[in-house]
TORNUTOR-192899 format. One line per field, with one value per residue (C-alpha): chain; x, y, z. Coordinates in pm, 1 decimal, decimal comma, always signed. Example, Ala and Ser with C-alpha at 12.3 -4.5 7.8 and 13.67 -1.06 7.14 Angstrom:
TORNUTOR-192899
unit A | A;
c1 +1230,0 | +1367,0;
c2 -450,0 | -106,0;
c3 +780,0 | +714,0;
This chain:
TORNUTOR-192899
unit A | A | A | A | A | A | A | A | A | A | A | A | A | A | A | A | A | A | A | A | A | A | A | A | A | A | A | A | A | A | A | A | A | A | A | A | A | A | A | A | A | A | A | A | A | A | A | A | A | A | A | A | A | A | A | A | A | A | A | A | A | A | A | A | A | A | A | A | A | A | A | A | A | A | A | A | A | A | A | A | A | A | A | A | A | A | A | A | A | A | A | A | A | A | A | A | A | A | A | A | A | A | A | A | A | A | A | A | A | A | A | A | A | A | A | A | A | A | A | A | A | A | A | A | A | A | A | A | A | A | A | A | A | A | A | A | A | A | A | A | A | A | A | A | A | A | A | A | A | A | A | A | A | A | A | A | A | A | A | A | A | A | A | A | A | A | A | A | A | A | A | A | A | A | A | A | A | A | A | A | A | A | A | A | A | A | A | A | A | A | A | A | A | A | A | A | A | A | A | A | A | A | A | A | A | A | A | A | A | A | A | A | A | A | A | A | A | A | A | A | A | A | A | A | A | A | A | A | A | A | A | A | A | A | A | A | A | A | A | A | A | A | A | A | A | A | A | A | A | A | A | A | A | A | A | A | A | A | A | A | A | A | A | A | A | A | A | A | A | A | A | A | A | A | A | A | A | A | A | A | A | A | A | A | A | A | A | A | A | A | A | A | A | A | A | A | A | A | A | A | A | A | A | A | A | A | A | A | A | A | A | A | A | A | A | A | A | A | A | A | A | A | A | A | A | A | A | A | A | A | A | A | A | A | A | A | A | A | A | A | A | A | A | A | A | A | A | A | A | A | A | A | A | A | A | A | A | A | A | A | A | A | A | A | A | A | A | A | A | A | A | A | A | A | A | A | A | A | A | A | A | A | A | A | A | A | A | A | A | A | A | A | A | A | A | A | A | A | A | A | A | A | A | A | A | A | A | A | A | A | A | A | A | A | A | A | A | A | A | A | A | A | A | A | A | A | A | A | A | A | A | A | A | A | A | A | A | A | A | A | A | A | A | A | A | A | A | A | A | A | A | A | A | A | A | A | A | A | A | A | A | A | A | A | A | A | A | A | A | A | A | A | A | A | A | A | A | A | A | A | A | A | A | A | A | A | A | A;
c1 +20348,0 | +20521,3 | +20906,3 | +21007,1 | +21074,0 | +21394,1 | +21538,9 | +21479,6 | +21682,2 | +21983,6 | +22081,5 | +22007,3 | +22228,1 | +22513,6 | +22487,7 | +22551,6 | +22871,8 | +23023,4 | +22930,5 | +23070,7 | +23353,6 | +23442,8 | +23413,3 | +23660,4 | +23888,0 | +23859,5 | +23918,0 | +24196,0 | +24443,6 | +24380,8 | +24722,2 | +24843,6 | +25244,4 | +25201,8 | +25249,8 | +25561,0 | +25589,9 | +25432,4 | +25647,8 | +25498,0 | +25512,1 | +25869,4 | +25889,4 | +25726,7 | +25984,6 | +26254,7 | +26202,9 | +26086,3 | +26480,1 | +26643,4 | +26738,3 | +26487,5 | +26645,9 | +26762,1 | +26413,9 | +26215,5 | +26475,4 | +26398,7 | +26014,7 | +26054,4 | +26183,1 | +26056,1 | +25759,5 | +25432,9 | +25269,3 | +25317,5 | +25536,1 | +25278,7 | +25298,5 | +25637,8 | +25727,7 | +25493,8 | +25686,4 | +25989,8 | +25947,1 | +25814,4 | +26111,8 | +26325,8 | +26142,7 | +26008,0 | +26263,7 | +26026,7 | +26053,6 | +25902,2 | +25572,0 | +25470,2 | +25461,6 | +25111,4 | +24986,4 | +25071,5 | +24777,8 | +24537,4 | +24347,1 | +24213,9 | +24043,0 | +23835,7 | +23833,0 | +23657,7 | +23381,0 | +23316,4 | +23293,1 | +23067,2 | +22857,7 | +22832,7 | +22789,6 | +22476,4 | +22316,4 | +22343,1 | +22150,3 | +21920,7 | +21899,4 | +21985,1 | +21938,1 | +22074,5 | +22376,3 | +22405,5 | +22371,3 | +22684,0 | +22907,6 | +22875,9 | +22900,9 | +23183,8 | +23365,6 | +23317,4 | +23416,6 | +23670,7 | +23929,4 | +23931,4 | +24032,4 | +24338,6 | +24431,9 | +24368,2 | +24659,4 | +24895,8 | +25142,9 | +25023,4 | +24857,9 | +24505,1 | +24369,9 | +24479,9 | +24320,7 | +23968,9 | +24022,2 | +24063,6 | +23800,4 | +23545,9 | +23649,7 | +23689,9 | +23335,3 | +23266,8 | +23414,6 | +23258,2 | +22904,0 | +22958,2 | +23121,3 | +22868,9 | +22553,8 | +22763,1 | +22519,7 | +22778,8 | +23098,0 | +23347,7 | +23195,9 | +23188,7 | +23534,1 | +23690,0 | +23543,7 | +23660,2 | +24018,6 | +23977,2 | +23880,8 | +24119,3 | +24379,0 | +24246,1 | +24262,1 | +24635,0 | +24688,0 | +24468,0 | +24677,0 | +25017,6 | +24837,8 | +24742,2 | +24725,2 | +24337,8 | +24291,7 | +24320,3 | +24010,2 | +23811,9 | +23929,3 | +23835,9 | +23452,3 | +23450,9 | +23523,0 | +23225,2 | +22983,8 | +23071,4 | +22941,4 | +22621,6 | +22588,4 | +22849,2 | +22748,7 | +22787,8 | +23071,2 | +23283,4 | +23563,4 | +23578,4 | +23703,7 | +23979,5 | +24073,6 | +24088,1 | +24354,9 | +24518,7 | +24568,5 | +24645,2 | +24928,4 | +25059,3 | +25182,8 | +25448,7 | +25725,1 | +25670,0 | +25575,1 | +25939,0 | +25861,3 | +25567,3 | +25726,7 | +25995,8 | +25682,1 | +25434,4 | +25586,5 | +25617,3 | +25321,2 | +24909,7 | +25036,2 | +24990,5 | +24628,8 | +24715,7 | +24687,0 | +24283,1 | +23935,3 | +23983,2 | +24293,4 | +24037,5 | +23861,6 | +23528,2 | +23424,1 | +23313,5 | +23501,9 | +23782,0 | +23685,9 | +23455,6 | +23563,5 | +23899,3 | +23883,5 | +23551,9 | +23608,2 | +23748,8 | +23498,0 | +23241,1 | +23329,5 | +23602,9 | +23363,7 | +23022,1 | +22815,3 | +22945,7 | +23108,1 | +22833,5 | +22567,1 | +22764,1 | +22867,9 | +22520,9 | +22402,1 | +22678,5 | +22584,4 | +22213,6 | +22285,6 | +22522,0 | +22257,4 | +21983,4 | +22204,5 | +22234,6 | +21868,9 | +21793,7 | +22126,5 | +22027,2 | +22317,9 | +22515,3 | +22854,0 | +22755,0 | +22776,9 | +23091,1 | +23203,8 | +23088,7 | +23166,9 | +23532,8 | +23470,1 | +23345,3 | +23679,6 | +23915,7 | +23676,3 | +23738,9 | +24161,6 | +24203,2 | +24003,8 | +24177,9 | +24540,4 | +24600,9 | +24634,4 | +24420,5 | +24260,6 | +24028,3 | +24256,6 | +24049,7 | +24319,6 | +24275,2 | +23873,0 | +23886,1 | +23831,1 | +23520,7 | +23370,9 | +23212,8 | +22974,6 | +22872,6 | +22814,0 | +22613,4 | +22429,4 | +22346,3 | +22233,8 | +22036,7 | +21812,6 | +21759,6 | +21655,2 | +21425,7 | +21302,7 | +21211,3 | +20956,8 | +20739,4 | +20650,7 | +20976,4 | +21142,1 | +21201,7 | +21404,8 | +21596,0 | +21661,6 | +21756,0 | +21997,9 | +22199,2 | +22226,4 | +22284,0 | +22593,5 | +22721,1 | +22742,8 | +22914,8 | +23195,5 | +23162,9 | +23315,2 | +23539,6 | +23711,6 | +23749,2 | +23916,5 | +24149,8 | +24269,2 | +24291,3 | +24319,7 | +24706,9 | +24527,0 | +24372,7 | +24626,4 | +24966,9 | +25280,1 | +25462,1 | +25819,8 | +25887,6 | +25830,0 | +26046,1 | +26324,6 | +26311,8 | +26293,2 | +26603,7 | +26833,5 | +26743,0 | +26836,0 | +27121,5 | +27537,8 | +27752,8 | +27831,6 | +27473,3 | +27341,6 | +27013,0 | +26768,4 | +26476,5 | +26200,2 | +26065,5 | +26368,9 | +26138,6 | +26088,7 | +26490,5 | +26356,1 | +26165,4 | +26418,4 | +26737,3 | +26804,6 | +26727,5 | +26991,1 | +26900,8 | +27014,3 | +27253,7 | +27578,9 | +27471,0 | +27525,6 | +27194,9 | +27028,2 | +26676,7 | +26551,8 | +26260,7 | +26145,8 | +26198,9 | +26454,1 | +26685,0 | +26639,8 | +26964,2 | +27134,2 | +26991,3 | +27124,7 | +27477,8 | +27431,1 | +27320,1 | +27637,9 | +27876,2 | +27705,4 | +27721,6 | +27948,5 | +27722,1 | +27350,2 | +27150,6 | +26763,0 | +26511,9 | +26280,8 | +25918,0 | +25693,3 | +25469,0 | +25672,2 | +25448,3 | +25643,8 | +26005,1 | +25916,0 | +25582,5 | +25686,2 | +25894,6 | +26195,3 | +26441,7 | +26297,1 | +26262,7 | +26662,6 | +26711,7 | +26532,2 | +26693,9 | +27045,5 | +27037,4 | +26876,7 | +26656,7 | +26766,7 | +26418,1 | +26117,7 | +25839,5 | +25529,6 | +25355,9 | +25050,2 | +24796,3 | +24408,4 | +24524,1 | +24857,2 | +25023,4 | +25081,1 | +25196,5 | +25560,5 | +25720,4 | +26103,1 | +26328,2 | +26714,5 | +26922,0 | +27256,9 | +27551,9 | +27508,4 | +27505,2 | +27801,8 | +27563,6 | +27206,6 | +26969,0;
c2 +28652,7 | +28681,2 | +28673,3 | +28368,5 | +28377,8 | +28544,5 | +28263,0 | +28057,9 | +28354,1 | +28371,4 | +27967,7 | +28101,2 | +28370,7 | +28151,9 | +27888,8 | +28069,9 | +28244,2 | +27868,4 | +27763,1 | +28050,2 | +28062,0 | +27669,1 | +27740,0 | +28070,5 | +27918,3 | +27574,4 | +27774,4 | +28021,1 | +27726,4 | +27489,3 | +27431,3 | +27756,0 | +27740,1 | +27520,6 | +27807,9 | +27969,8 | +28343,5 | +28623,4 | +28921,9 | +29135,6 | +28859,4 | +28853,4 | +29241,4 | +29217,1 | +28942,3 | +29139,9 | +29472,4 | +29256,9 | +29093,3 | +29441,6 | +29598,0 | +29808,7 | +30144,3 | +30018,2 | +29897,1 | +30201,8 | +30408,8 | +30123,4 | +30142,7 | +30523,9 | +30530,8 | +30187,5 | +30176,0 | +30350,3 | +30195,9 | +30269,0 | +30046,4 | +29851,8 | +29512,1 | +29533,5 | +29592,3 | +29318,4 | +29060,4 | +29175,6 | +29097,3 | +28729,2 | +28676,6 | +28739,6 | +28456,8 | +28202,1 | +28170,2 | +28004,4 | +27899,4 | +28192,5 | +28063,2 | +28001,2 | +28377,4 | +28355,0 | +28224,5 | +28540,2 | +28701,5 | +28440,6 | +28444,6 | +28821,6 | +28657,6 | +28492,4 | +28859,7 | +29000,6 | +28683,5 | +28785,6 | +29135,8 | +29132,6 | +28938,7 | +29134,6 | +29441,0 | +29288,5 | +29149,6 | +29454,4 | +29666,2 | +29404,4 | +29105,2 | +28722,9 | +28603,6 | +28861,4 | +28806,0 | +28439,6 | +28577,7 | +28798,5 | +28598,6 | +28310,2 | +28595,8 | +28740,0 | +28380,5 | +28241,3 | +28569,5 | +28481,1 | +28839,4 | +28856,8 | +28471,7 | +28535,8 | +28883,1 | +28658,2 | +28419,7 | +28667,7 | +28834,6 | +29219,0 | +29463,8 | +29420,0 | +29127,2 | +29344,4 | +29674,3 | +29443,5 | +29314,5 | +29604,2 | +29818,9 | +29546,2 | +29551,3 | +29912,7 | +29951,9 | +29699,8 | +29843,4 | +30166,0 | +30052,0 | +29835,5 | +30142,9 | +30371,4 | +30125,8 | +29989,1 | +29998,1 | +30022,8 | +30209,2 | +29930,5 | +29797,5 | +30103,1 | +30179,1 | +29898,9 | +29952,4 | +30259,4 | +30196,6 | +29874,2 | +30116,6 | +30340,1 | +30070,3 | +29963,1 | +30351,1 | +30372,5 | +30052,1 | +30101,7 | +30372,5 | +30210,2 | +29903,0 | +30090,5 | +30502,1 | +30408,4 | +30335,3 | +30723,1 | +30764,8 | +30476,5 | +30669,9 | +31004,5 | +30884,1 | +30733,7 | +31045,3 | +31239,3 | +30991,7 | +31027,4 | +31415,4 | +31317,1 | +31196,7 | +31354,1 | +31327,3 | +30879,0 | +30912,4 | +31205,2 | +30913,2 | +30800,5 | +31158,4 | +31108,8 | +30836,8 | +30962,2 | +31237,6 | +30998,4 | +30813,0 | +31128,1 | +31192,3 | +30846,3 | +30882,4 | +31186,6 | +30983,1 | +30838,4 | +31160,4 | +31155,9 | +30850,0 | +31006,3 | +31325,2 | +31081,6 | +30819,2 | +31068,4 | +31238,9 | +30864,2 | +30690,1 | +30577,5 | +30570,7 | +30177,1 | +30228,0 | +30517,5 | +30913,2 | +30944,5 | +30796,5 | +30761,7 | +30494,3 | +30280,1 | +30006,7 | +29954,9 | +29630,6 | +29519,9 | +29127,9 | +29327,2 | +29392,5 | +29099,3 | +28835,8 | +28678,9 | +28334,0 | +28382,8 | +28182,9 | +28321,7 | +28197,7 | +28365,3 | +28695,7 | +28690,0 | +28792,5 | +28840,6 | +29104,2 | +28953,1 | +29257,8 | +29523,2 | +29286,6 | +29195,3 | +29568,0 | +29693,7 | +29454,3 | +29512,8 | +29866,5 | +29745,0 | +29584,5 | +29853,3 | +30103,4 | +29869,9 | +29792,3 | +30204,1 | +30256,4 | +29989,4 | +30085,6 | +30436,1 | +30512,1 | +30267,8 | +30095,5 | +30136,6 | +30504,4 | +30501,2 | +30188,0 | +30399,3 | +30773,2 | +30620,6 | +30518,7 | +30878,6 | +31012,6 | +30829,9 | +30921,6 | +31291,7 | +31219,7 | +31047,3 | +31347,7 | +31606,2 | +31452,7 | +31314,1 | +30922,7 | +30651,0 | +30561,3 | +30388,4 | +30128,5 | +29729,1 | +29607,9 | +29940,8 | +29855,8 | +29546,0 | +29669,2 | +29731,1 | +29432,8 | +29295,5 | +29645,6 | +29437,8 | +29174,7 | +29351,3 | +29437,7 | +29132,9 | +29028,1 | +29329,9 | +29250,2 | +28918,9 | +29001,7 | +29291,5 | +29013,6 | +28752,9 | +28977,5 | +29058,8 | +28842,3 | +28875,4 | +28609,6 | +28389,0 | +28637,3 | +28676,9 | +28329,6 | +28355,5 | +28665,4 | +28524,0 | +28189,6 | +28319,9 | +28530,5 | +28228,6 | +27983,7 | +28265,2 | +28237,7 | +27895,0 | +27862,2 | +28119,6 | +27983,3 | +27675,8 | +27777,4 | +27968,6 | +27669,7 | +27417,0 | +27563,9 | +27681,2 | +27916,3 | +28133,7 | +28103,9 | +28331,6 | +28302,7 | +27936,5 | +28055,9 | +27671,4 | +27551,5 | +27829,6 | +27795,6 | +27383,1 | +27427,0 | +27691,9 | +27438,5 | +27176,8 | +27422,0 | +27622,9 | +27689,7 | +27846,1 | +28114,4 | +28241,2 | +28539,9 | +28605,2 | +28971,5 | +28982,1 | +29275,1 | +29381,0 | +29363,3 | +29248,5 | +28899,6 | +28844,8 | +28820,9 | +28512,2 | +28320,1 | +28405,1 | +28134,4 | +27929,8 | +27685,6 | +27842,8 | +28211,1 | +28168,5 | +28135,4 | +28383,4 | +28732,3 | +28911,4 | +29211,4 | +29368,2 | +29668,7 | +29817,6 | +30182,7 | +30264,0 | +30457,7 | +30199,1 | +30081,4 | +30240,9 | +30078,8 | +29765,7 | +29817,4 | +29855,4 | +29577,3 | +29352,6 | +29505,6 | +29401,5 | +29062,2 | +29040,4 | +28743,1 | +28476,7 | +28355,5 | +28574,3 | +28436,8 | +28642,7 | +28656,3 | +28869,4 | +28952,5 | +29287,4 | +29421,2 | +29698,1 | +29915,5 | +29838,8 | +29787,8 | +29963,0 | +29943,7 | +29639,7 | +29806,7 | +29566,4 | +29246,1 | +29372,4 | +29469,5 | +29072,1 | +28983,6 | +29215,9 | +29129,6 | +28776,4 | +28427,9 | +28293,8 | +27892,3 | +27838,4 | +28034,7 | +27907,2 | +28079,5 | +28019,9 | +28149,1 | +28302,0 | +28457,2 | +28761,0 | +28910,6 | +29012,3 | +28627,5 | +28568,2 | +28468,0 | +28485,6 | +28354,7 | +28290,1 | +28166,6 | +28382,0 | +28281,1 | +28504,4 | +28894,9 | +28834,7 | +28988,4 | +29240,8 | +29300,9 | +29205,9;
c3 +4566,8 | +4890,8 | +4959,4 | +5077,2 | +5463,4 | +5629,3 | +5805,8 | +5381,4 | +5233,0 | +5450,8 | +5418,5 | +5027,9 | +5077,7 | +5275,4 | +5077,7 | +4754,2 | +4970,9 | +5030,1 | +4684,6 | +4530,5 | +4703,5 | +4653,0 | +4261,4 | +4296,8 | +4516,6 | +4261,5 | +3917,6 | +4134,9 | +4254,5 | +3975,3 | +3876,6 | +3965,2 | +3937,1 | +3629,7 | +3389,9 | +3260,3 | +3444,2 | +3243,9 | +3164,5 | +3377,7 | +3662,3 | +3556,6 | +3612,0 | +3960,8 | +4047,4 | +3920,7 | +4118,2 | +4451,0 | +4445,1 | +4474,1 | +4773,7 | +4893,9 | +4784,7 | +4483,5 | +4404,2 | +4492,2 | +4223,4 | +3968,8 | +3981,5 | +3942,4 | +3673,8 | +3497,5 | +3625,7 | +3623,7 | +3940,8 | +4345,1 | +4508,0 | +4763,9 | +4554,5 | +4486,8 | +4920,6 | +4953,8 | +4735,1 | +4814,4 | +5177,3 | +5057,7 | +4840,7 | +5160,5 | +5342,8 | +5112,5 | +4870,7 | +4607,3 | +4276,4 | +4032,5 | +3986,3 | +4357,3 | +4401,3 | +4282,7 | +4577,7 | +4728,8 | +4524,0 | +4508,4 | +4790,6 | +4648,3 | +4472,9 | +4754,8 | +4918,6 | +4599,2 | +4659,8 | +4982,3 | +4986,3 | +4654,2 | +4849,8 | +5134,5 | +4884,9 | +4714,6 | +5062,7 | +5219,4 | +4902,8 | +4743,2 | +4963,8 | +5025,2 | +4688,3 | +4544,3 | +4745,8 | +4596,5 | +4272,6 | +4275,7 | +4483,8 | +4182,1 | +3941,1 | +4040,1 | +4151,0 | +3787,2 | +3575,9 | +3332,3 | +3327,7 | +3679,6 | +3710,9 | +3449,3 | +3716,0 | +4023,4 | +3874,3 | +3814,4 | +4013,4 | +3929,4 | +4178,5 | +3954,0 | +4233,7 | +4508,4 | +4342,3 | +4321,2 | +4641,8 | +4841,8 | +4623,3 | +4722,3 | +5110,2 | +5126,1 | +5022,3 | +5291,0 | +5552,4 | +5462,3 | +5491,5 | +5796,6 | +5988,2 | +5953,1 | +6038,4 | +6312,6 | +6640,9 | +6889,6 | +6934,3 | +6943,8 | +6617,3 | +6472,9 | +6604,2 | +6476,4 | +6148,9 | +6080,6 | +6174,4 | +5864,3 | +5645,3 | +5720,8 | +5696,0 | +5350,1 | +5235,2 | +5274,2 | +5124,7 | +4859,9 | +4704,4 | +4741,4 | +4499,8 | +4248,2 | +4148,1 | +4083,6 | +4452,2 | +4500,8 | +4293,0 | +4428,4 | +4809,8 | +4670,1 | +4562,8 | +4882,9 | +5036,5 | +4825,3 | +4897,4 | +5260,9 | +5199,6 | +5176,3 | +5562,8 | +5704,0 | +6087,4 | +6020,6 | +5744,1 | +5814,9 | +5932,9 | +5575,0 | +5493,0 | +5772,8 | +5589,3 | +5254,3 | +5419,5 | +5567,8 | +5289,3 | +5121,6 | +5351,6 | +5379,5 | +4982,3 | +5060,1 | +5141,4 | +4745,7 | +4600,5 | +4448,5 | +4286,4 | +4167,2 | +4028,8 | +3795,3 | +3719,1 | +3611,6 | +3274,7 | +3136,5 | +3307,6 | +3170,7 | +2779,5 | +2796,3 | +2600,7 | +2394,8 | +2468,4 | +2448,8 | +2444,1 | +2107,3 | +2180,1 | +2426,1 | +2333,3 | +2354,4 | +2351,4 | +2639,8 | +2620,5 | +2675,4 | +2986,6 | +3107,1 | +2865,3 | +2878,4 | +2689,5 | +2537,9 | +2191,3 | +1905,0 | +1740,1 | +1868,5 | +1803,5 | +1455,9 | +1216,9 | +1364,5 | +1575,9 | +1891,0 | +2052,1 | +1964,6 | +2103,2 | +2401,8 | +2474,7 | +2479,9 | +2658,2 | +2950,9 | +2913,1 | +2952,6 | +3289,0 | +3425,3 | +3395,0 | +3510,0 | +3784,5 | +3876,0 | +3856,6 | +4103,7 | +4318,2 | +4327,5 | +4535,9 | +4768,2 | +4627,9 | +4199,5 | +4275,2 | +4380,8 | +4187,9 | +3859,3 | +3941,9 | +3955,2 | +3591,6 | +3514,1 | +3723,3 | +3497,8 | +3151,1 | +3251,8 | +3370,2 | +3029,3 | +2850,9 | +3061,3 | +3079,9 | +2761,2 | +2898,3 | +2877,6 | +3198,3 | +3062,8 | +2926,0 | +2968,2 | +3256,9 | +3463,4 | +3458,2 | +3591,1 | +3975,0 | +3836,4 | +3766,4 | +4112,6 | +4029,8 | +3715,0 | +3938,6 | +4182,8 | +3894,7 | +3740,6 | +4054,4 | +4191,5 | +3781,5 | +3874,3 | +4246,5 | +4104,8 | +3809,8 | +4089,1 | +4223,7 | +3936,5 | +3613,9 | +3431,8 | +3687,3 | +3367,5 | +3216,8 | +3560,8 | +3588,7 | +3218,5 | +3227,0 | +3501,4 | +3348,8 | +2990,2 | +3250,0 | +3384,4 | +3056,7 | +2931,7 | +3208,9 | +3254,8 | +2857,8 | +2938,5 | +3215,7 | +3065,7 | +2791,5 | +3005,3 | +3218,5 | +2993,3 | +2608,1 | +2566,2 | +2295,4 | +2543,3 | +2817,0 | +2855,0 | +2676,5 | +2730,3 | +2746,9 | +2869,4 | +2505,2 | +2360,8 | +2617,2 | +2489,9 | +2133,9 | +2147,4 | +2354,1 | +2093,7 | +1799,1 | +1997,9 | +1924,8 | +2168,0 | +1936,0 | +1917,7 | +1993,1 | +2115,8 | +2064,7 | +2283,1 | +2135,7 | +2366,6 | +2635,0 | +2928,8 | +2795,5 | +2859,9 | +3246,5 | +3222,9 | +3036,8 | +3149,6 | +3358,7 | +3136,4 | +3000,7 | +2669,5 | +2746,0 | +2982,9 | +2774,0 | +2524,4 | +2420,7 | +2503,3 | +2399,7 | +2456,3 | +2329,2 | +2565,4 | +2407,3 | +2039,3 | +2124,7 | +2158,5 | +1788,9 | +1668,2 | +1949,5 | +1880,5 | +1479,2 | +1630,3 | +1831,6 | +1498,7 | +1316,6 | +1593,0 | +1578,1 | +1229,3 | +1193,5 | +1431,1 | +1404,7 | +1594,2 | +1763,4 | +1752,1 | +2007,9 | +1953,7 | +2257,8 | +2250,4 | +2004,1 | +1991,9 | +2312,4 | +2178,8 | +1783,1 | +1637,3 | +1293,9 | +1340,5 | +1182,6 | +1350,4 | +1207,0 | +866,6 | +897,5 | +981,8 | +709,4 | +489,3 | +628,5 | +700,9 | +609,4 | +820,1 | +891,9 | +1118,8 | +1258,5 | +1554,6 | +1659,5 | +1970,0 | +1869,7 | +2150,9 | +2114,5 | +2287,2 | +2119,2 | +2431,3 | +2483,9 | +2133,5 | +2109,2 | +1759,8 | +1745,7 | +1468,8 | +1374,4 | +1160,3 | +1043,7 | +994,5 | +814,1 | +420,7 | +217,4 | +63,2 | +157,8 | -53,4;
């Protein structure tokens, strides 16, 4: 069978780019600011109102990422002067970026149809729509991984000098700001750099770049020093602390259902492992080597330093290489007699999604935590006497301007080491109702020492639980009334 004619695949290839990109920049803005702020959105938010100075001493020793985002908001706050939620639309259109440039990946490797393929991939997949919603640097990180990549190719096949010229000083650009996103941008720079070894006489500026790059971080390499002894814990100490399962990763808002109880995750994992290697032997080189020699860079930090690189947020950069990879099947598939099961795989990928995302925008189950409902039911319930005890601490920054917070006393332990503080704070309280408030207890609470000491202590008048599919968005809160005589 012959391929279909050049001038046929490109309006294939362009019209999959507008499609896709209609869908991503559909399922992106669909009721963006609508809601509540996340903690970490309330984090970012936080930081981005300091001073300058002030901020840059905060994220070093708070914070375990470089400051890039947090300039970059900062400098938005100063102008816009937005409510909280509108800040998202400073990271959305990443996620149009990420469309593009997967596109352009795939075309340039595998061809027009292939090109359609990933573009509607990559638009419709479900964890990087929750990241392209969210004020964090993980959009960015995709974004400019994507681009970078991009810019790389394009620079050296450019045909003249001013093309190639102009390239070159993008991707040079996109180095530096690369690594002030995210500390994984230095890895994603430093493959870069390797694969440029392998031509040096058309890539040897991509090296430049990687020093430059390298050399644009020393004025934050005091940051660095303070965020280093405390940073990449967030998924545990090892390989052994990272999970596995591929939903993790691809998957956000796939139903419960689907996977509570069944062989869901192993089936799904190796067959994401299928494609990724699929996708490698028909790449044999190009972008998936250096999209996937990052992922063997951050298997050997996490083995070598003792923290989790590997952690299911930090691999989400990753995923237009699944993409490309899906695609890059289905283009090899179209070719021979196994076109069904082309057309198959990437359909079976984009139900998949399709359910997903849906569930995401419209089912509060799979969505984050809605701090609007707390903040209402807590007004309704309120006395001016209360106090309130956020666990962890960070939640306190979404809701306290809320009517409900604002005339309290307020305390919020972050780190277990601020339980006995936190005790003292309960005994010095002991005389008023105290709410407790329960968000990723995990970082301030492991054990959950403090709310077993309420219960112990005090009787509980009321208890709520905004109940979410993944934990970090579950909100537990309860009323206690005044310390009991003797505990029971």
């Amino acid at each position: 069978m012959r391929d279909p004619a050049p001038a046929a695949t490109a309006r294939v290839a362009f019209v999959g780019l507008w499609v896709a990109l209609a869908v991503g920049a559909f399922l992106i803005f669909w009721r963006l600011g609508d809601q509540s702020i996340y903690v970490d959105e309330a984090f970012t938010l936080e930081a981005a109102h300091m001073p300058i100075g002030q901020m840059l001493s905060f994220l070093a020793l708070h914070d375990a990422h470089p400051p890039g985002l947090y300039l970059y908001v900062h400098a938005a706050v100063a102008m816009l002067h937005w409510p909280s939620t509108w800040y998202r639309y400073l990271i959305a259109p990443c996620g149009l970026v990420t469309i593009a440039s997967t596109w352009a990946i795939a075309r340039r490797r595998y061809g027009d149809v292939a090109a359609a393929a990933a573009a509607i991939v990559v638009a419709t997949e479900p964890t990087l729509l929750l990241f392209d919603r969210m004020l964090r640097m993980y959009a960015p990180l995709t974004a400019l991984t994507a681009l970078s990549c991009v810019l790389l190719f394009r620079a050296a096949a450019a045909q003249t000098r001013r093309s190639r010229i102009v390239s070159w000083i993008l991707y040079c650009a996109c180095a530096v700001a690369i690594v002030y996103v995210q500390y994984l941008g230095a890895v994603i720079v430093a493959c870069q750099c390797a694969f440029a070894l392998f031509d040096l006489r058309r890539r040897w500026p991509a090296i430049a770049g990687g020093i430059i790059a390298f050399l644009s971080t020393i004025p934050w390499w005091w940051g660095i020093a303070q965020q280093f002894p405390q940073s990449g814990f967030t998924g545990g100490h090892s390989l052994a602390a990272a999970s596995w399962s591929a939903r993790d990763v691809l998957g956000y808002g796939i139903p419960m259902d689907w996977y509570h109880g069944t062989a869901f995750d192993p089936i799904f994992t190796a067959a994401t492992i299928g494609i990724v290697v699929a996708g490698l032997w028909f790449a044999r080189g190009g972008a998936m080597s250096i999209y996937w020699s990052a992922l063997g860079v951050a298997v050997v930090a996490t083995l070598v330093l003792g923290r989790n690189l590997v952690f299911a947020r930090y691999l989400v950069y990753l995923i237009p290489a699944f993409a490309i990879a899906v695609s890059a099947i289905c283009q090899a598939a179209a070719r021979t007699k196994l076109r069904v099961a082309g057309v198959a795989l990437i359909a079976a990928v984009l139900c998949v999604n399709a359910v997903a995302d849906a569930d995401q925008l419209v089912d509060k189950l799979y969505q984050s935590s809605d701090w609007n409902t707390v903040a209402a039911i807590m007004v309704e319930n309120e006395k001016p006497s209360d106090a309130i005890l956020f666990v962890q601490g960070y939640s306190y920054l979404v809701l306290r301007s809320s009517p409900a917070v604002v005339r309290h006393d307020v305390f919020g332990p972050q780190v277990q080491t601020s339980i006995p503080d936190t005790f003292r704070w309960l005994k010095e309280h002991a005389g008023v109702r105290v709410w407790y408030l329960e968000n990723q207890a995990w970082y301030a609470d492991p054990q959950m020492v403090i709310k077993k000491r309420l219960e112990a202590t005090r009787p509980r008048l009321h208890e709520w639980l905004e109940e979410r599919a993944d934990p970090s968005g579950t909100v537990f809160f309860a009323l206690y009334g005044p310390e009991r005589t003797r505990p029971r």
